[in-house]
Each structure stands twice: as C-alpha cells, then as structure tokens.
N, C-alpha and C positions, 0 to 999 in steps of 0.2 A: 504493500500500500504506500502512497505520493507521505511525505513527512508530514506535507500540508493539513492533514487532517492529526496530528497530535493532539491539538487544542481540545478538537472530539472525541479522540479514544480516548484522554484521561476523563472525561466523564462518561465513557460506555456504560459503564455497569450500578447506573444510577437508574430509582425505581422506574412504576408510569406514571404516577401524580404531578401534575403541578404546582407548587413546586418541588421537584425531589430531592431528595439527602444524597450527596455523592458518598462512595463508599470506598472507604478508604484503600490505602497500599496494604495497611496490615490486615484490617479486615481481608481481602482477598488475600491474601499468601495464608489464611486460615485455612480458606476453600478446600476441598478436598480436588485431589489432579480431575476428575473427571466433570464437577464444577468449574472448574479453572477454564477445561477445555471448552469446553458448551459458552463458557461467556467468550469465550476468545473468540472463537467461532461466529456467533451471536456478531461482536466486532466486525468481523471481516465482512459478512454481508450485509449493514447500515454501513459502514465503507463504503464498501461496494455500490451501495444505492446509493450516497450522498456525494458521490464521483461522477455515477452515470447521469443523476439528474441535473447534476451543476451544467456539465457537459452537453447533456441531449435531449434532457429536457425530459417530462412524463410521459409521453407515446413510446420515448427510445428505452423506457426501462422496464424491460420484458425480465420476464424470468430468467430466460435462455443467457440475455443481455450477464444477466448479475450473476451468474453460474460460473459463464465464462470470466468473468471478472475478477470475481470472488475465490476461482479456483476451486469449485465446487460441486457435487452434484445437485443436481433438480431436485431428488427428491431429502438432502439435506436444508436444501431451504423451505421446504415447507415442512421438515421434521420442527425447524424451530418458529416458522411462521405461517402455521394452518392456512392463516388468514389470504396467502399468497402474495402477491405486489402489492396490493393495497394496506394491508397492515407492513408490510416493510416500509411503503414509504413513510407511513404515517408514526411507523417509529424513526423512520433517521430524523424526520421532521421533530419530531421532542425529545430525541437526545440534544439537538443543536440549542432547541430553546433550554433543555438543562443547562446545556454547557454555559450560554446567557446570562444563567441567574444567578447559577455558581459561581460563576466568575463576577459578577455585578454584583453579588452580599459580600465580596470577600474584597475588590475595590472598595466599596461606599467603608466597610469597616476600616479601612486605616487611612480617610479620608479627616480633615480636619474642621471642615464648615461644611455649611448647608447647601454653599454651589459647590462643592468639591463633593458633596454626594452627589448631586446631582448629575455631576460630570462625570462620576466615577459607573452608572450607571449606562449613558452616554459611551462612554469610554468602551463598556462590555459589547453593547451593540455594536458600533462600530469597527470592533477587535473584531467578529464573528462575521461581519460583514464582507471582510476583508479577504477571508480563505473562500477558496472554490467551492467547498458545501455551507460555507456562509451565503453566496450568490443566491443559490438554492432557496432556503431561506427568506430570503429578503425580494424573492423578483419569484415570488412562485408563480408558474404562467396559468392561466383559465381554465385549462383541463385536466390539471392536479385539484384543484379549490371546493370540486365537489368531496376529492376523496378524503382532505384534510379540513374540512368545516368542521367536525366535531371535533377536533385540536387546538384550531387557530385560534392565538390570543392569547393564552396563559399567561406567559413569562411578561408579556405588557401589559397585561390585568395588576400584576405582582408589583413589578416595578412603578406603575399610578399609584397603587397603595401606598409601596415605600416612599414616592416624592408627595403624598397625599398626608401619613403621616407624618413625615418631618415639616411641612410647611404648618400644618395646624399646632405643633408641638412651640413654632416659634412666636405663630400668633398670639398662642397663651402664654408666652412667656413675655409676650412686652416686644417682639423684633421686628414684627409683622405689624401696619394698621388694622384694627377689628374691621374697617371696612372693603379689607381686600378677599375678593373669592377665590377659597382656597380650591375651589372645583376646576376653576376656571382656570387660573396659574397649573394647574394638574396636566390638566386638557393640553394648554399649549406647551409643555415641557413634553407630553410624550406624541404631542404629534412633530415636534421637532428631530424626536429618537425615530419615531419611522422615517422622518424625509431624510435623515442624517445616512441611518442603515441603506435606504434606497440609493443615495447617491453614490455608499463607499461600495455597494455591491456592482457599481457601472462604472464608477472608476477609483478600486482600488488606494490610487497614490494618494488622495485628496482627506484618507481617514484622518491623521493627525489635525487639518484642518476645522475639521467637523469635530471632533472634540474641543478644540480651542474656541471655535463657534457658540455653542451649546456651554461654555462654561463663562464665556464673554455674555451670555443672552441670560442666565442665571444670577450671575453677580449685578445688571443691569436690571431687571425687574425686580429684583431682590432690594438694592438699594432704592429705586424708587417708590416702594412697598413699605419701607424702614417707614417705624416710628420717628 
C-alpha cells in the first residue's frame, strides 16, 4: 500500500460509532495472531477502497477492482464484508472521518485559546484533505451519496459541538457579548471547514493557507465578539 494513507491505517482498527475510540498500539499487540490478522486484512481492503475511489471514482470500485488491489481473493472480501462494495465503501468513508476526529480532539487539546481550537480542528480537516483518500472524502461524487447518506456528517456534527461548546463556555465566562449567536458563529466556522476541506482536496499545496485563513477568520470574529 502508497505510504500516503499512514494517516489512515493508524486509525484502522477504531470502532463504527461516531465518534470512535482509537485503539491503541498496546491494546493491539494484546490481540491474539489470528485477531491481528483479520484486522490487518480488514486494513488492506479500506486501503484498497480509499485508493480506488480517490482514483476512479465509485462506478470504478468493483469488487474484482479491490481484489486485485488489495491482493486478495473475492470471496475474502466478502468473508469480512457480507455487505459487499457498498459496506466497504461506506466503511473506508468513517474510518477517514475517524481519523478526522482523532486527530482534531488530540490538536484542539494542546491548543492554547479559543481560535487555536478552532484552528486546531481546521487544521485536522484540512491534514485529511490533503492525502488521496482524503480527496475521496471531501469531493464524494453523486453516485456514491446514495450509498453513504446514512454516514455523512458525523465527524462535522462532533466538531459544531466542540466549537459550539467552547464559544458558549466563553460567553458565560465574560469573553463573549451575551448578544452574540453562538449558533450562528457555529454555523459559519464549520461551513468555512467544509469550503477549507473542498479547496485543499482540489488543490492540495494551498492547505497551510486554509488553516492560517480559518484561524485569521477566528481570532477576527472572536475579537469583534469580545466584551
């Protein structure tokens, strides 16, 4: 497999909820070998999907397609995914929003203010944006959208919350005017993390930009906000 997708095998083996617990190094070296294998495994074909669809998109991601990819037989990927293409895709799709959130609660925590959280979540999108099964991701084309409608959203459900409760948390502390909507400031922060994600999945080089954006558009609403 491309090195490109490390970002996402370190959160392979994280559950199916939104948001899930990654599980650790030592936790797995617990596993017993036969465990070990099935998740490795398990790996290689959301690989294998999140390569072909960055690439060709959902018509070009046959079974046959991911088999050969994956270095596998047929009927090995539907040992681990009954569900057949459709539940493959729909799991590489929320491992990547794992990897998202994972990586977004573990920025915002060694962040030191309120736009350095915000940015630090910023930051995760656009980190994710940037790899080829981030593309995926962020530019899912019309004829995936049916099969991942009961997916989509999670990790940006999560992330509104988290800039939803740090902005009420400063209100009541005096940072905030009582007359500012914290719904509203909510709203426009994560629609700036999707247009942010959109741009860095088209072009790549531009991500550091869009984080310095998004934490220049934080610290500017924020102080005009101030008490």
């Amino acid at each position: 497999m491309n090195c490109q997708f490390s970002f996402l095998t370190a959160c392979a083996t994280l559950g199916t909820d939104i948001p899930r617990k990654a599980a650790t190094m030592s936790q797995d070296k617990q596993l017993p070998l036969r465990e070990r294998n099935r998740l490795r495994t398990r790996t290689d074909i959301l690989d294998a999907a999140a390569e072909t669809l960055s690439e060709k998109g959902y018509s070009a991601t046959t079974i046959e397609e991911l088999s050969q990819r994956a270095g596998l037989a047929r009927g090995t990927l539907y040992a681990h995914f009954p569900g057949g293409r459709e539940e493959i895709v729909r799991e590489a799709y929320l491992r990547i929003a794992d990897a998202v959130y994972v990586r977004g609660l573990a920025l915002r925590g060694e962040a030191a203010d309120l736009p350095g959280r915000i940015a630090a979540l910023a930051r995760a999108v656009v980190e994710s944006a940037g790899t080829a099964a981030g593309r995926f991701y962020w530019r899912t084309g019309p004829d995936v959208v049916p099969v991942l409608a009961s997916v989509m959203g999670g990790t940006s459900r999560s992330f509104e919350e988290l800039i939803r409760l740090d902005l009420a948390a400063a209100q009541a502390s005096g940072q905030l005017r009582d007359d500012i909507a914290v719904e509203a400031l909510t709203t426009a922060f994560s629609g700036a993390f999707r247009a942010s994600g959109a741009r860095v999945a088209a072009e790549p080089g531009c991500a550091q930009e869009q984080i310095a954006a998004i934490r220049l558009i934080a610290q500017g609403l924020l102080a005009s906000a101030a008490v």
